[in-house]
N, C-alpha and C positions, 0 to 999 in steps of 0.2 A: 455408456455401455460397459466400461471396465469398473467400473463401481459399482453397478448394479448385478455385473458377473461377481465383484468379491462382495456381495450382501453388503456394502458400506452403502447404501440410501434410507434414509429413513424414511416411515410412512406418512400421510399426511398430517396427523397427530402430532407426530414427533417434529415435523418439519415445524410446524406453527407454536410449539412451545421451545423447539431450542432454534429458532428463527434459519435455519439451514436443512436441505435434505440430504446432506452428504455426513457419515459420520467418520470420524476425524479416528488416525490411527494412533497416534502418542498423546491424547488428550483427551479428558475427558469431555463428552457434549457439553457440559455444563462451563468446563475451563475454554475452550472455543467459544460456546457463547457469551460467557464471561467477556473474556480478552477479547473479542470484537466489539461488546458495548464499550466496554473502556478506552480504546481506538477511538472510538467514535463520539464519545463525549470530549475527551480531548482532544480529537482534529476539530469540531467545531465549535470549543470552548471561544471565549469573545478575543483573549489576547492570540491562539493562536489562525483565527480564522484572520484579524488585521493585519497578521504578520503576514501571512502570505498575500494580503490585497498589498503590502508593502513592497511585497521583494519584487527583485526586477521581472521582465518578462525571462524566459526563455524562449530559446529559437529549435526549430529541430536539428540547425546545425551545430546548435552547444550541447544539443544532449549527445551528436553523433560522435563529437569531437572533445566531450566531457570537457567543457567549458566554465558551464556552471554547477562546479563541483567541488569540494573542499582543492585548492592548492590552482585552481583553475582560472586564477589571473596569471602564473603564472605560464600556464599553457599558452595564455593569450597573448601574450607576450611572446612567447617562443616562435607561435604560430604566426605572428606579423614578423617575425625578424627571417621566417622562411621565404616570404611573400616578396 
């Protein structure tokens, strides 16, 4: 609704050449649809899709408790010595 009040949707044309119907404020269509293929070749590039079937799980109480997050052994740590 607020993007379609400030004219930022694109038409169905536009939506199927630059893969979105919302047009981007500080970017060009082209740098948006850019920078999303690129994202997305790299998130399922082969070393980093194994990485992540590698890494641990997460819980939803380490993302609550930023767990597993840069420096977030030591949270873990902290947080067993409260317990």
């Amino acid at each position: 609704m607020r993007l379609a009040k400030a004219g930022r949707l694109n038409d169905d044309e536009a939506s199927d050449r630059y893969g979105t119907n919302v047009i981007p404020l500080r970017m060009s269509r082209e740098q948006l649809r850019d920078g999303f293929i690129d994202v997305m070749q790299k998130s399922y590039a082969a070393d980093a899709y194994f990485e992540r079937l590698d890494a641990p799980k997460r819980t939803s109480s380490d993302r609550r408790d930023g767990l597993n997050t840069p420096g977030g052994d030591r949270l873990r740590g902290q947080k067993k010595a409260l317990h």
